[in-house]
C-alpha positions in Angstrom: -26.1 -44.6 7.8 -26.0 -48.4 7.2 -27.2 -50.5 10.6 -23.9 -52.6 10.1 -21.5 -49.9 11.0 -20.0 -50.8 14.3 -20.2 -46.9 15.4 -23.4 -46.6 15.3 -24.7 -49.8 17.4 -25.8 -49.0 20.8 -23.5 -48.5 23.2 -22.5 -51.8 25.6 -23.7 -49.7 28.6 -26.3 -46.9 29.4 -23.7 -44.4 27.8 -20.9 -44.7 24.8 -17.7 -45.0 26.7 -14.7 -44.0 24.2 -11.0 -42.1 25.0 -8.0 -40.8 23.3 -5.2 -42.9 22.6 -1.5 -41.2 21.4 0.9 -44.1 19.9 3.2 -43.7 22.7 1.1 -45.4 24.4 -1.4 -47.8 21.6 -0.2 -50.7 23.1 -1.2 -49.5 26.7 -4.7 -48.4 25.5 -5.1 -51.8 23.6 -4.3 -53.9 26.9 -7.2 -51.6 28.8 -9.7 -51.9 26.3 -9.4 -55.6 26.5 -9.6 -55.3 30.1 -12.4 -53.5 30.1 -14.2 -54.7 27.4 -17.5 -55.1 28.5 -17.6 -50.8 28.5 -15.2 -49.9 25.7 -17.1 -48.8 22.7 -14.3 -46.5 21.0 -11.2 -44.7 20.7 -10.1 -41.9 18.6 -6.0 -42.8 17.5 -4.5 -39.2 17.3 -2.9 -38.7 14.4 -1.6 -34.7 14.6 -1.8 -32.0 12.5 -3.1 -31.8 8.9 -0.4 -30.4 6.5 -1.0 -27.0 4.9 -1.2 -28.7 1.2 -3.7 -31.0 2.3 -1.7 -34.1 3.4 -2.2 -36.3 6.1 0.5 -36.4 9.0 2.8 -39.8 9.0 3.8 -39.9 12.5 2.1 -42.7 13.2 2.1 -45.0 10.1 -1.4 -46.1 8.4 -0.1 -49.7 8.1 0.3 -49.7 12.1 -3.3 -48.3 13.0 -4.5 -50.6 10.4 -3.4 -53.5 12.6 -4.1 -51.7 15.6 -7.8 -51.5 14.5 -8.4 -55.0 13.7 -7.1 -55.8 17.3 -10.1 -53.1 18.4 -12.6 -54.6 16.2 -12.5 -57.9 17.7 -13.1 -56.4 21.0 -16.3 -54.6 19.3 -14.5 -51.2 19.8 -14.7 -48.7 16.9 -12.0 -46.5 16.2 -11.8 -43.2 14.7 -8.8 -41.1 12.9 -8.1 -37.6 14.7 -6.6 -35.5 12.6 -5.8 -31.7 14.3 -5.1 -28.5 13.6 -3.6 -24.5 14.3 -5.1 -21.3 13.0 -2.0 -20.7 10.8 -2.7 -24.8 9.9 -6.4 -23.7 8.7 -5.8 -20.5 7.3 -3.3 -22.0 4.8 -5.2 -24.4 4.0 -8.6 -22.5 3.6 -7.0 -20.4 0.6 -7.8 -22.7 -1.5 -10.5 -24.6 -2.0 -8.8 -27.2 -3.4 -6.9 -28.0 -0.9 -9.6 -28.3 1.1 -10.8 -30.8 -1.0 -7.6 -32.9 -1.2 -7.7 -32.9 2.6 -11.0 -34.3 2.9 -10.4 -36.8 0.1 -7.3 -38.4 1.9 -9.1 -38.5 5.7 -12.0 -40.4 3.9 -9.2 -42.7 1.7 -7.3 -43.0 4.9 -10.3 -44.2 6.8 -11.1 -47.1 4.0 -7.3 -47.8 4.2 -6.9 -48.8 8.1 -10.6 -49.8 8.6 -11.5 -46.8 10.8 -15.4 -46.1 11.6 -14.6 -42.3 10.9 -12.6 -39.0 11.9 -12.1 -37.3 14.5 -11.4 -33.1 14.1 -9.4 -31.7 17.0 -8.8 -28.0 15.1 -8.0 -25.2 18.1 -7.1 -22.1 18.8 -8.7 -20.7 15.1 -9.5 -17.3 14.3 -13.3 -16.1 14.9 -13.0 -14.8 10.9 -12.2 -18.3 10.0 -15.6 -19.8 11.2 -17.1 -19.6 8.4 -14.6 -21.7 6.7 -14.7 -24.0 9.3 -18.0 -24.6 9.4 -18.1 -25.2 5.5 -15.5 -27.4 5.5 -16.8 -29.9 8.3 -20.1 -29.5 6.4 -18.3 -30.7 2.9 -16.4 -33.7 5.5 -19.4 -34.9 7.0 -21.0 -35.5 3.7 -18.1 -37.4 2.3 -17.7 -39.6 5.4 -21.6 -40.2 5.2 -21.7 -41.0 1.7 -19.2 -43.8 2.8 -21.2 -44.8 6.0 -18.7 -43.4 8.3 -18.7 -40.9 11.3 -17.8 -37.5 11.8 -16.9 -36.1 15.5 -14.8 -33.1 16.3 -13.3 -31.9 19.5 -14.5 -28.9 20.7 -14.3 -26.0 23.5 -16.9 -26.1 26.0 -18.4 -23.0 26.1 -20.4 -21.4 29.5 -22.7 -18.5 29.5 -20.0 -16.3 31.2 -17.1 -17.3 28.6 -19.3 -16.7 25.7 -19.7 -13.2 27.4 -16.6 -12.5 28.2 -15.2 -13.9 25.4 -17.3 -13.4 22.6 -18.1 -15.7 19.4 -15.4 -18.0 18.6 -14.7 -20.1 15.4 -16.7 -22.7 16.5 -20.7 -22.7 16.0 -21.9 -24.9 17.7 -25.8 -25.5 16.9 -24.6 -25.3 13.2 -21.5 -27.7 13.4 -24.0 -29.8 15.2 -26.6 -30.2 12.3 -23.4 -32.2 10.7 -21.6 -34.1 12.6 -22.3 -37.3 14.7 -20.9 -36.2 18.0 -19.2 -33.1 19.6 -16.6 -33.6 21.9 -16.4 -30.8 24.8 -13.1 -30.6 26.5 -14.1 -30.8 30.3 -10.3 -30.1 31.5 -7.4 -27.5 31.5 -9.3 -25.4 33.8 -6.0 -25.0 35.8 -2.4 -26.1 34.3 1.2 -25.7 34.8 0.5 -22.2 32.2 -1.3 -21.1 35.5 1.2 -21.1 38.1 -0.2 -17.8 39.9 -3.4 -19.6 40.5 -3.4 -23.4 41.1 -6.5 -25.5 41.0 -7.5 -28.8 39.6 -7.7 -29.4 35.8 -11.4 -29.8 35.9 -14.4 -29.4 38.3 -17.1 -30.9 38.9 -19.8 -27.5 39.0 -17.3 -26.0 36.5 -17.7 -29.1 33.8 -21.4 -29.1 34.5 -22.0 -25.7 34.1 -20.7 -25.8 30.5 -22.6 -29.3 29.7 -25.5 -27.4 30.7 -24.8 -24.9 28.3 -24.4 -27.1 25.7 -27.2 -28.7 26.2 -29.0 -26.0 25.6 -27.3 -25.2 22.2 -27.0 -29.1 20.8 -28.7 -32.2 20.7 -27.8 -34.2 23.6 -27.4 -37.4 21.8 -24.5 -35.7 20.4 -22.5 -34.5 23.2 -19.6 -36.5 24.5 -18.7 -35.2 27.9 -14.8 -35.1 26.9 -13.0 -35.4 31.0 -9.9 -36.4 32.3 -8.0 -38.7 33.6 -4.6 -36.8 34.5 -3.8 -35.4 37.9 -1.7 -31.8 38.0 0.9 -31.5 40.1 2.0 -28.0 41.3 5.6 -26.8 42.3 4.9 -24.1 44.9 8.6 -23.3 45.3 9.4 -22.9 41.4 6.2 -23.4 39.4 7.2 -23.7 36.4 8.6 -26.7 37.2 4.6 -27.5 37.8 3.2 -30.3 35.4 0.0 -32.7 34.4 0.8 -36.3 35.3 -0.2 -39.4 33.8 0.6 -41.7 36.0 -1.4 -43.0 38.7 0.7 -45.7 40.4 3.7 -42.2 40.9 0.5 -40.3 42.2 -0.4 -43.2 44.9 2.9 -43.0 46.2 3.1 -39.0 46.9 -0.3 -39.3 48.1 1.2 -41.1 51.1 3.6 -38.9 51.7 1.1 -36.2 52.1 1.3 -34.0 55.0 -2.4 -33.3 54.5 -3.4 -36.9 53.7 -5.8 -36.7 50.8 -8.5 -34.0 52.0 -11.4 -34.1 49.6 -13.0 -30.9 48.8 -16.5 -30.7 48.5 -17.5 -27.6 46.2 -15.0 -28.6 43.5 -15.3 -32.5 44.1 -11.6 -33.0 43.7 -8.7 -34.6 46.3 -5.6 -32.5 46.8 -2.4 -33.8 48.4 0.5 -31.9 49.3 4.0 -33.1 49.8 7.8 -32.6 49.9 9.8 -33.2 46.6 13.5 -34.8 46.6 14.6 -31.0 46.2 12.7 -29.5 49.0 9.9 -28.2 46.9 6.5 -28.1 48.2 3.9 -29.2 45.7 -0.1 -29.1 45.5 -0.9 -32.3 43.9 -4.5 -32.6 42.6 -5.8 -35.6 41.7 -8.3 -37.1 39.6 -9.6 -40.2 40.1 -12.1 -42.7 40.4 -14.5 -40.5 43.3 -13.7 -37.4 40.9 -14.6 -39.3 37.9 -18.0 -40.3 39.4 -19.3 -36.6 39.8 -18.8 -36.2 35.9 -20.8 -39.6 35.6 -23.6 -38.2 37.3 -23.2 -34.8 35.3 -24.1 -37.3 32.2 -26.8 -39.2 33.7 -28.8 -35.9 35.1 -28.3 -34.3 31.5 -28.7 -37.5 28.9 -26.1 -37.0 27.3 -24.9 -39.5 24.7 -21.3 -40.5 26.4 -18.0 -39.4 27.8 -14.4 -39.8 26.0 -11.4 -39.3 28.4 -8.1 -37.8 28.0 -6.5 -40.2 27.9 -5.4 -44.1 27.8 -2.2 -43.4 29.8 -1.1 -44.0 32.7 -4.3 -44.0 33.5 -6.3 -45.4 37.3 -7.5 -48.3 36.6 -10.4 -48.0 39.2 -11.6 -44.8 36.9 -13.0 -47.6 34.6 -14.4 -50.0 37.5 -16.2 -46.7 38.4 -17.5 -46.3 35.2 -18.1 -49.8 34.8 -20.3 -49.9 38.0 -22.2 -46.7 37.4 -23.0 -47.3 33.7 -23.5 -51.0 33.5 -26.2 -50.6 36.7 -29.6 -51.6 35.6 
């Protein structure tokens, strides 16, 4: 690595503070970094899925994140390509290696094309025969991207001890993947969702996300780990839940807040607020919400294992007292 890359200066506080940005919403992410740019140190622009013949997805236009980018560099904020992926995604494109080859060509191209630090790998949901595979091609990635003096990160689960019992080995391992890339990126959220209506809960925990850190920590090197939260609330439909839902905006949260019946009870064990109120149609909904007191029990889960930083989910419609949180618990002496 070359000590002029931007992604690998230290970070502006005690941790690297980075987050997901989707180009709905670039323009949104843009204005917060700026605002809080004194703790920004980079964002991943998701770019979707790979194709099968090893092109890159267009969605959102290389010419656009090029701009974008420089607009992030001037505010010292690296940035980083995702690119993501399905099992039927990988296994199509795993047939051959040449295809694999053409599709890490282009993500290192299309990083010297828009100016990005490095990629970003968000592949889910793969076969446990394709980790083989997997790992080989982030192996033959990261040694492109390093031969250019760029960075490799990839999104990952975040496994505990009882999920790896109960669920067995998955496509992803871990202490391997880890020998290669820069950072791994452990999704702390989706513990509940509007995909579990039966049983309603907040999207992440605070014992629940630090029980799998631990884990990780365990398996990795902690300077590699970024604690991937949230910053989305779930909002359950008691009467009809399928109509239940992840929100991503915080202002709309504020206001069904105070029509709580409840108030905003906080509850201790899971270190969450819930809120529950009366819809327009006479639903009852279980709203719980993350914010900036939420937020600050993940901060301490960072501190208490050393881990290198956190990356949120995601700049939108997002609290802006999350980051003053951050802000004042990471930039403390």
């Amino acid at each position: 690595m070359t000590d002029t890359n931007p992604v690998f200066k230290p970070p502006k506080t005690r941790r690297l503070v980075s987050a997901w940005v989707v180009p709905e919403h670039a323009d949104h992410a843009l204005e917060r970094a700026k605002q809080f740019d004194d703790i920004f140190d980079q964002v991943i622009l998701m770019c979707q899925h790979a194709n099968t013949d090893g092109s890159l997805p267009t969605s959102w236009p290389a010419a656009d994140r090029k701009r974008l980018i420089a607009e992030f560099a001037d505010l010292g904020v690296s940035v980083l390509n995702d690119y993501s992926g399905v099992a039927d995604t990988f296994a199509a494109l795993s047939e051959s290696p040449n295809t694999v080859e053409t599709l890490i060509t282009n993500m290192v191209e299309e990083c010297e094309q828009t100016g990005a630090d490095g990629v970003d790998i968000d592949f889910e949901g793969l076969h446990t025969q394709d980790r083989f595979a997997f790992t080989d091609f982030i192996a033959q990635l990261a040694q492109a991207l390093h031969a250019r003096g760029k960075m490799l990160s990839i999104c990952t689960n975040a496994p505990s001890r009882s999920s790896r019992r109960d669920g067995g080995i998955t496509f992803l391992e871990l202490p391997t993947l880890a020998h290669y890339v820069d950072h791994l990126r452990p999704m702390n959220y989706d513990l509940f969702g509007p995909w579990t209506p039966e049983i309603v809960g907040p999207t992440c925990t605070a014992p629940w996300a630090k029980d799998r850190m631990e884990y990780l920590a365990a398996e990795v090197p902690r300077h590699k780990l970024i604690m991937g939260l949230p910053t989305y609330s779930l909002d359950f439909d008691l009467t009809e839940p399928k109509r239940s839902r992840q929100v991503y905006d915080y202002e709309w949260i504020g206001e069904r807040v105070k029509e709580s019946t409840i108030r905003r009870p906080w509850i201790s064990h899971w270190d969450v607020s819930v809120a529950r109120y009366t819809g327009s149609d006479g639903h009852i909904h279980l709203l719980y919400v993350t914010d900036a007191r939420s937020t600050r029990s993940h901060l301490e889960t960072a501190d208490l294992l050393d881990v290198a930083g956190i990356c949120f989910w995601c700049l939108m419609g997002d609290d802006p007292k999350i980051w003053e949180a951050i802000r004042q618990h990471f930039g403390r002496s």
